[in-house]
N, C-alpha and C positions, 0 to 999 in steps of 0.2 A: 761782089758786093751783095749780091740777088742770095748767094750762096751762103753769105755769112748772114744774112740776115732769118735764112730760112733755118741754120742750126741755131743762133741764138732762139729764137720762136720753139723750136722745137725741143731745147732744154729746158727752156722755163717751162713749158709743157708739161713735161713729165716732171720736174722739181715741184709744180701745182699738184701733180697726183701722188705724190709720195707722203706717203702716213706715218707719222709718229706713232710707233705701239704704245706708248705713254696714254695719248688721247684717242687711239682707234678704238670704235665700237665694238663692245664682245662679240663675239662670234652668236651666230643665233642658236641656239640647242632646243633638241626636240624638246618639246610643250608635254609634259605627263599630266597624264588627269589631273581632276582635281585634288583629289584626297593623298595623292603620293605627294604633290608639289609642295605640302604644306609641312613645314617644318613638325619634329616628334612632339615638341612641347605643345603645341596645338593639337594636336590628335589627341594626347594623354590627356590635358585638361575635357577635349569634349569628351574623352571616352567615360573620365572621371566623373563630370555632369552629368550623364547618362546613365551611370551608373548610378548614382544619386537620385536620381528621378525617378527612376525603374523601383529602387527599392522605396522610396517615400511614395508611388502611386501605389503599388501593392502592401504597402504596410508590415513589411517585412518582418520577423520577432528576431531577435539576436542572434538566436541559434541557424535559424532560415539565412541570416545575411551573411556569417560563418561559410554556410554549404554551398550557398550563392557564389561567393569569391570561388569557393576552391573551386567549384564547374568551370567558371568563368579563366580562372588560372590555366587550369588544365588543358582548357581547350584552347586558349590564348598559344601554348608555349607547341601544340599540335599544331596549329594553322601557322606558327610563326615557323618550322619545322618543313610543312611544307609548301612555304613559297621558299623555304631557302633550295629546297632539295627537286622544284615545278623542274618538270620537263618541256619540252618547246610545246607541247601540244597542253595550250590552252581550254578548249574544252574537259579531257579529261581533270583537269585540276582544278576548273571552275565545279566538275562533277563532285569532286571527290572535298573541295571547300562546302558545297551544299552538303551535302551528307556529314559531314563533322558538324554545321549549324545544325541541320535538324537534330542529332544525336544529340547534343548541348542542351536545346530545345525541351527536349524528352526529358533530359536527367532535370532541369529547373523544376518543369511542370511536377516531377514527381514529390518535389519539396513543398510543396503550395498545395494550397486548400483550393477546393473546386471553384469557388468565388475569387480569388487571387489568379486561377490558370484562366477563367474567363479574358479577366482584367487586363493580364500577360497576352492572353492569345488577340485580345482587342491591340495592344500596345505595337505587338508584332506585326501585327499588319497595317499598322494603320505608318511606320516606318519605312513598310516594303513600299508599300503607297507614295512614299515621300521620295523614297530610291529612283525607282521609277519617275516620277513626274519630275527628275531631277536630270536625269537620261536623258528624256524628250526634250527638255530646255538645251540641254549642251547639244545636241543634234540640231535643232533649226538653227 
């Protein structure tokens, strides 16, 4: 009896711990930064914002917002080129992403008037500024 009582007990047991895949919890998956976790439509609207801003703070002429895109194009379809192509060694490729920015950087300023590359180099830093204190947050 002792015997029958301790297998009933001990299949309800495990009939309690058995999970329907219908209602079991996802699996947890790694957590990616911020900026990758957030769906493309969200990116492209801020990137487009930005874009926006960038040009109506510097007061762009038609022709300047022309050259604007295509820098911006160009270096877009490079950076996108290589994260497809990064090698495990992250530093190098953080290296050689800084060096395609500055280059970018360079070819803008060259379209802009001295008062505009002011304005652009206040904007750009004052981002990098926002980058950063955005780091320290996700760290504590």
């Amino acid at each position: 009896m002792l015997l029958l009582g301790l297998t009933l007990a001990f299949s309800f047991a495990l009939q309690a711990q058995t999970v329907d895949p219908a209602t079991a919890p996802e699996p947890q998956l790694r957590v990616e930064p911020e900026m990758r976790a957030r769906p493309d439509a969200d990116r492209r609207a801020d990137a487009k914002a930005q874009r926006e801003e960038m040009i109506a703070k510097l007061n762009l002429s038609e022709d300047q917002i022309v050259q604007f895109d295509a820098i911006n194009k160009s270096y877009r379809a490079q950076t996108r080129e290589l994260r497809q192509n990064n090698s495990t060694d992250r530093r190098a490729v953080g290296e050689q992403m800084r060096a395609l920015r500055d280059a970018q950087q360079e070819e803008i300023k060259a379209i802009l008037s001295p008062e505009q590359v002011t304005i652009f180099e206040a904007e750009v830093a004052a981002r990098k500024a926002d980058r950063r204190s955005q780091r320290r947050r996700t760290k504590e």
